[in-house]
C-alpha positions in Angstrom: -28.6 22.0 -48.2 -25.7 22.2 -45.4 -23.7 18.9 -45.3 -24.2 17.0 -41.6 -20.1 16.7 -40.6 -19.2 13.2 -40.3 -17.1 11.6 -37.3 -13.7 11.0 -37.9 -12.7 7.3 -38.9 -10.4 5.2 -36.8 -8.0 5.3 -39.5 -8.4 9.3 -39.1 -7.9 8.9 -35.3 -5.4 6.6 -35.6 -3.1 8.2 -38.0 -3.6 11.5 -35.9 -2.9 9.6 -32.5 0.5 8.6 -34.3 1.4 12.0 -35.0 1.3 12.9 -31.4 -2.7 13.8 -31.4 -3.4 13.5 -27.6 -7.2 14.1 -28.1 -7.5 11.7 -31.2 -6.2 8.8 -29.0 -8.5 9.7 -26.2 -11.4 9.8 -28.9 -10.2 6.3 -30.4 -9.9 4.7 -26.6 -13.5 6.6 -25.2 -15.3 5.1 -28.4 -14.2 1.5 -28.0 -14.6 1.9 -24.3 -18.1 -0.2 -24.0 -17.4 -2.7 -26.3 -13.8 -3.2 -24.5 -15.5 -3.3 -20.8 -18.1 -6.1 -22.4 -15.2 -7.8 -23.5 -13.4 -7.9 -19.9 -16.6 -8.3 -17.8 -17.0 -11.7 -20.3 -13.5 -12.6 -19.8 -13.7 -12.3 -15.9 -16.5 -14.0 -15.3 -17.5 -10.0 -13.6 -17.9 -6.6 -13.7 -15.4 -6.4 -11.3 -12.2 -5.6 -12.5 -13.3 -4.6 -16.1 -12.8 -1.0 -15.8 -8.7 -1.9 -14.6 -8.1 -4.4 -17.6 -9.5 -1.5 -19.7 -7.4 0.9 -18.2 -4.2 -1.7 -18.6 -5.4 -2.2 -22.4 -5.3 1.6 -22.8 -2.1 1.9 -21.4 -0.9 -1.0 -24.0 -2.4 1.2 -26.6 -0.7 3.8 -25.8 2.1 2.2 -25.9 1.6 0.7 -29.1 0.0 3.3 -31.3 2.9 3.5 -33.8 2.7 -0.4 -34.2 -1.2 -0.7 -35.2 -1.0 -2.9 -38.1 -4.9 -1.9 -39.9 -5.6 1.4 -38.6 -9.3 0.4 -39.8 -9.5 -1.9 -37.2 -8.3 0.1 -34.1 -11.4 -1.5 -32.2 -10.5 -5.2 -32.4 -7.0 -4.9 -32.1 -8.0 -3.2 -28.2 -9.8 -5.6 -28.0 -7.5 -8.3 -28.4 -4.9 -6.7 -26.1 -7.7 -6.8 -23.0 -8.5 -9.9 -23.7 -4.6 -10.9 -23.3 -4.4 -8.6 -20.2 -7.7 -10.7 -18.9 -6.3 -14.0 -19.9 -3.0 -13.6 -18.3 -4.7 -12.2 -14.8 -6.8 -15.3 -15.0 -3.6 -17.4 -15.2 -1.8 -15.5 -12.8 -4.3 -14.9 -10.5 -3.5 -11.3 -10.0 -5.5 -7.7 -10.9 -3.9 -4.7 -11.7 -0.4 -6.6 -12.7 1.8 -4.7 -14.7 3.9 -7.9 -15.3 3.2 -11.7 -14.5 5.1 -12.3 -11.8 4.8 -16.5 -12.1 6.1 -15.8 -15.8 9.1 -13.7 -14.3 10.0 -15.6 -12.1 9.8 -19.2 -13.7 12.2 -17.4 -16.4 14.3 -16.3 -13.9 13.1 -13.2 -12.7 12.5 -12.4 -9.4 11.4 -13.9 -6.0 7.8 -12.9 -4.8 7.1 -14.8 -2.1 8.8 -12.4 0.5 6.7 -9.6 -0.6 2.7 -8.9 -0.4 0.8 -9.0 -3.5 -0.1 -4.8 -3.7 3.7 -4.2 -2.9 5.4 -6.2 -5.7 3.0 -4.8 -8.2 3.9 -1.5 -6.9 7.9 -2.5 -7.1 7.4 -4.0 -10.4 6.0 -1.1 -11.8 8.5 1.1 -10.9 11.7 -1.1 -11.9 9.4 -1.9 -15.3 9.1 2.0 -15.5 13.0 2.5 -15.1 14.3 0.0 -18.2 15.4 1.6 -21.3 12.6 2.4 -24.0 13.2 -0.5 -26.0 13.4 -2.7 -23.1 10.8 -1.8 -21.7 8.5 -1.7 -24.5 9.6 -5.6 -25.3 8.8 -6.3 -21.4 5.2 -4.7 -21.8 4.2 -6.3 -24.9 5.5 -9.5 -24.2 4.5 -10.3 -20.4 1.5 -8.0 -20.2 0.2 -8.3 -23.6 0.7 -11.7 -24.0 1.8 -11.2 -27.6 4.6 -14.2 -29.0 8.3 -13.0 -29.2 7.4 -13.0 -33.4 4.5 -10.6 -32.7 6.6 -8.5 -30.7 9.4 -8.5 -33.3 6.6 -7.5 -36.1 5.2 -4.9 -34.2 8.4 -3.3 -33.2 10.0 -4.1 -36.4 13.1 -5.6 -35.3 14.4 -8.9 -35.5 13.1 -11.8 -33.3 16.9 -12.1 -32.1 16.6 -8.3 -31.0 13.6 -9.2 -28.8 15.0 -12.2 -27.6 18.5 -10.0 -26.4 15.7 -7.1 -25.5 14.3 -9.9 -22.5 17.1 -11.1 -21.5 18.8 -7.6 -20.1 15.3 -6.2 -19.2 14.7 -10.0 -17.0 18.3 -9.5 -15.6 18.2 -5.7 -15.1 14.7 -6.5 -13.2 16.3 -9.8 -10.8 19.4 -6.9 -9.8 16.8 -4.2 -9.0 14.5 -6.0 -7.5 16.3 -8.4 -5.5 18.2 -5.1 -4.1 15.3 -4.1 -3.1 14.4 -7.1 -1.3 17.7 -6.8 0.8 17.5 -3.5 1.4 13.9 -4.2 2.5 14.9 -7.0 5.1 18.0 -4.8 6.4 15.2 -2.5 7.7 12.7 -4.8 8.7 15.7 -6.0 10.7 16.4 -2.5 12.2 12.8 -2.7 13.4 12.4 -3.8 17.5 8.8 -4.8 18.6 7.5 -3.3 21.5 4.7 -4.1 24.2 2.5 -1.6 26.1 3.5 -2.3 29.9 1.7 0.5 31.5 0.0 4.0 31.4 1.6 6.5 34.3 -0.3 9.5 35.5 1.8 12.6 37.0 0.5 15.5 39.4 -0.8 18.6 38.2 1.9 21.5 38.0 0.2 24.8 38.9 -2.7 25.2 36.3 -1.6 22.5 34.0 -3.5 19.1 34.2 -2.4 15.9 34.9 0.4 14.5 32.6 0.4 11.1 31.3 2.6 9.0 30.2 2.4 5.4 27.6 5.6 3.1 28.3 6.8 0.6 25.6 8.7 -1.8 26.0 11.2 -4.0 24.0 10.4 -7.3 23.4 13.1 -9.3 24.5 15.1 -6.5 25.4 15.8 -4.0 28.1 15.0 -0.7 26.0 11.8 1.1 26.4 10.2 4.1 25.1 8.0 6.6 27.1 6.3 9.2 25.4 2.9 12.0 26.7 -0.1 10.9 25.9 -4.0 12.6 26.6 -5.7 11.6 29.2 -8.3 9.8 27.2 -6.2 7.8 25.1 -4.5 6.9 28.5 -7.3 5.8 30.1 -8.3 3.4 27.0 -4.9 1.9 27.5 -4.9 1.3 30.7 -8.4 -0.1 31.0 -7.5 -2.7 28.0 -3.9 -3.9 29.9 -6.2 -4.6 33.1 -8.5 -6.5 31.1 -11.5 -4.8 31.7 -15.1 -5.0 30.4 -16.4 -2.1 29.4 -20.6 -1.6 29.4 -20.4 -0.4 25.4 -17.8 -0.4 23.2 -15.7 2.7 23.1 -14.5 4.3 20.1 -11.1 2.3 19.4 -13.4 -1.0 19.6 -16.1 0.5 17.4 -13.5 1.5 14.8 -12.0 -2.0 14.9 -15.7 -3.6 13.9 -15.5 -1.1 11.1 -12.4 -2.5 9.9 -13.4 -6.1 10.6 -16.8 -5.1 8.7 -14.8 -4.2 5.3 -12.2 -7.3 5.7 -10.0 -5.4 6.9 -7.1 -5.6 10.0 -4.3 -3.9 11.3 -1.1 -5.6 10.4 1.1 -3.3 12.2 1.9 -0.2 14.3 5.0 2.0 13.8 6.1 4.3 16.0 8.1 6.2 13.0 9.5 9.1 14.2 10.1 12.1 16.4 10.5 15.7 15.3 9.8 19.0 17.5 9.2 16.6 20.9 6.4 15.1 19.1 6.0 11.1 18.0 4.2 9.8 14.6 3.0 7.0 14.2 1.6 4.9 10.9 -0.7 2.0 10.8 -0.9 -0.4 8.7 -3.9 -1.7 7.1 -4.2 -4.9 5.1 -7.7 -5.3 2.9 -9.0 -7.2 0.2 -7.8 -4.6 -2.0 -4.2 -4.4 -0.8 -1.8 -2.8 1.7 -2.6 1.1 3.0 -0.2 3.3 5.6 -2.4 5.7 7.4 -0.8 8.1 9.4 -1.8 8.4 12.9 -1.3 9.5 16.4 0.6 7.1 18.7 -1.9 6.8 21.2 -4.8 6.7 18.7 -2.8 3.7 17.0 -1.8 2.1 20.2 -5.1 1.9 21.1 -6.3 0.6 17.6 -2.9 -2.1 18.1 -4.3 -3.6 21.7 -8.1 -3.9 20.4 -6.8 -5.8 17.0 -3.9 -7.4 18.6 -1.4 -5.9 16.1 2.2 -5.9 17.0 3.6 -2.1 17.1 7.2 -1.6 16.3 9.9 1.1 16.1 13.4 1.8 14.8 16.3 1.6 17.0 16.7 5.5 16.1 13.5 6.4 17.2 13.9 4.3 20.6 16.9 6.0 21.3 15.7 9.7 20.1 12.5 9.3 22.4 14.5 7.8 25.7 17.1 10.8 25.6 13.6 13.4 24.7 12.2 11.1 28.0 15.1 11.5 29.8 15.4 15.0 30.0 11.5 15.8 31.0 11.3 13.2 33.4 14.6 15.0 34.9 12.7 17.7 36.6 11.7 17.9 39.8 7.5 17.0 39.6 9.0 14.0 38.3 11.5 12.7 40.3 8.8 11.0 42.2 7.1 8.4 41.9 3.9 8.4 39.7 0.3 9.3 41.8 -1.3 6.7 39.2 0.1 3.9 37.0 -2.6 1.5 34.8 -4.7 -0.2 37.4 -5.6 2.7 39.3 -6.7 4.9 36.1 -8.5 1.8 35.1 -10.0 1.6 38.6 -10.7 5.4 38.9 -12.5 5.2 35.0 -14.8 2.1 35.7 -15.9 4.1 39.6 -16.6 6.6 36.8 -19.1 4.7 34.4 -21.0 3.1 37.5 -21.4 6.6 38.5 -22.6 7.6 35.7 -25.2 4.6 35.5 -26.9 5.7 38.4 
């Protein structure tokens, strides 16, 4: 009679996972998978978040595979690393936290306050990422996994002193990075100028080409502006917004701003980021319940977008100055020189004759 082949133990997994066994580790982390999510959904209160503190746990085990004290028990030693990730987001009051920043920064870490929640977990990461090994594996056990400065010392099998010294560069190393970072982050908020939209131009047909159109921004405070070509339609949508008018249905940029409003989102900002090849990009910023997003878009698409949610729209100084010298040499010729047939409240005049028309 053929012998049925047995699964391989934890202690099997384990001591292959510690021999550099990618699969054996995956095994190990897929088995204890439900009775780890049970564990987190308990903790928080919800499903919600579960499948992240899992993810973070794995990520500890991974981490920590050469340190696993009873191979035998892989499963509750997971478990009791998501239950310290769970406990410490319930004290922080952050998800998907890499480190507690409250702990940081009460031990001297680094400032938060200055920076949204998505983009100093996304900074931490990255400076976490950057410390030497055994810094960084002190850092990880210690703030994310909750474990004492003893426990860290017996599962890295060095002295407590060692993981004491181990903190102190890794929190120092962490306030210089980071805090650079902050300063080099208000440097270019500084370099940023806000702009308004003052008004939509329209210019005469040249031969067979349409009508050209042109957005004007302005600086606030300031005597800088920056033109650039825009479509017709986009113009249009401007100009009917700066004269205030009320449209019969909403149009598209008002439809996608109840879209936004519908998932708790709203635009935050508008950046007018560059100019390459006589063409302007633009991002917009989007802030949700679950964090910060940068979507690229097209000026007039996210000027629009900036009017109807009453988002300010900045720009660097370089890009002002790259778009007025581009402006100054188109508006240079000849079709130009005079002045524009149509500037916002006639478009917006012309478009509403239109939609009555239309009605009829």
């Amino acid at each position: 009679m053929d012998s049925v082949p047995t699964a391989p133990s934890d202690a099997d997994l384990v001591a292959a996972a510690q021999e550099g066994d990618r699969q054996a580790l995956a095994h190990l982390l897929e088995r204890h998978r439900p009775s780890v999510l049970a564990v987190c959904s308990r903790m928080l209160g919800r499903t919600e978040g579960a499948e992240d503190a899992y993810q973070e746990a794995a990520l500890q085990a991974l981490l920590g595979i050469d340190r696993v004290r009873d191979p035998s028990r892989f499963g509750p030693w997971l478990c009791g690393i998501a239950l310290n990730v769970c406990r410490l987001w319930l004290r922080s009051g952050w998800r998907e936290s890499l480190v507690d920043s409250d702990t940081l920064a009460d031990r001297g870490g680094y400032p938060t306050s200055a920076l949204g929640e998505s983009e100093v977990q996304r900074r931490v990461r990255g400076a976490v990422s950057r410390l030497p090994a055994g810094q960084r594996r002190a850092t990880v056990l210690f703030y994310l996994a909750g474990l004492t400065q003893q426990e860290v010392a017996d599962a890295l099998d060095i002295p407590v002193s060692a993981v004491k010294a181990r903190l102190h560069k890794a929190r120092s190393s962490l306030r210089r990075r980071l805090t650079s970072e902050l300063e080099v982050r208000d440097m270019e908020a500084k370099s940023e100028i806000e702009l308004r939209v003052t008004e939509v131009r329209r210019y005469p047909a040249e031969g067979d080409a349409p009508p050209k159109h042109v957005l004007v921004l302005q600086e606030v405070g300031g005597a800088r502006s920056l033109p650039m070509w825009i479509g017709p339609f986009e113009a249009t949508s401007i100009a009917l917004r700066l004269e205030g008018a009320e449209l019969p249905r909403p149009d598209t940029y008002a439809f996608v701003a109840q879209l936004l409003k519908g998932a708790g989102a709203r635009v935050s900002e508008v950046r007018v980021s560059r100019l390459a090849d006589e063409v302007f990009f633009a991002e917009t910023v989007l802030q949700s319940p679950g964090g910060t997003a940068t979507v690229d878009a097209r000026p007039s698409d996210a000027v629009n977008l900036a009017l109807v949610m009453q988002a300010p729209i900045h720009a660097s100084s370089d890009v002002i100055e790259a778009g007025a010298t581009a402006a100054s040499a188109e508006m240079g010729k000849p079709q130009y020189e005079a002045k524009p047939e149509a500037t916002s409240r006639e478009i917006a005049v012309e478009a509403i004759a239109r939609m009555r028309a239309g009605r009829r």
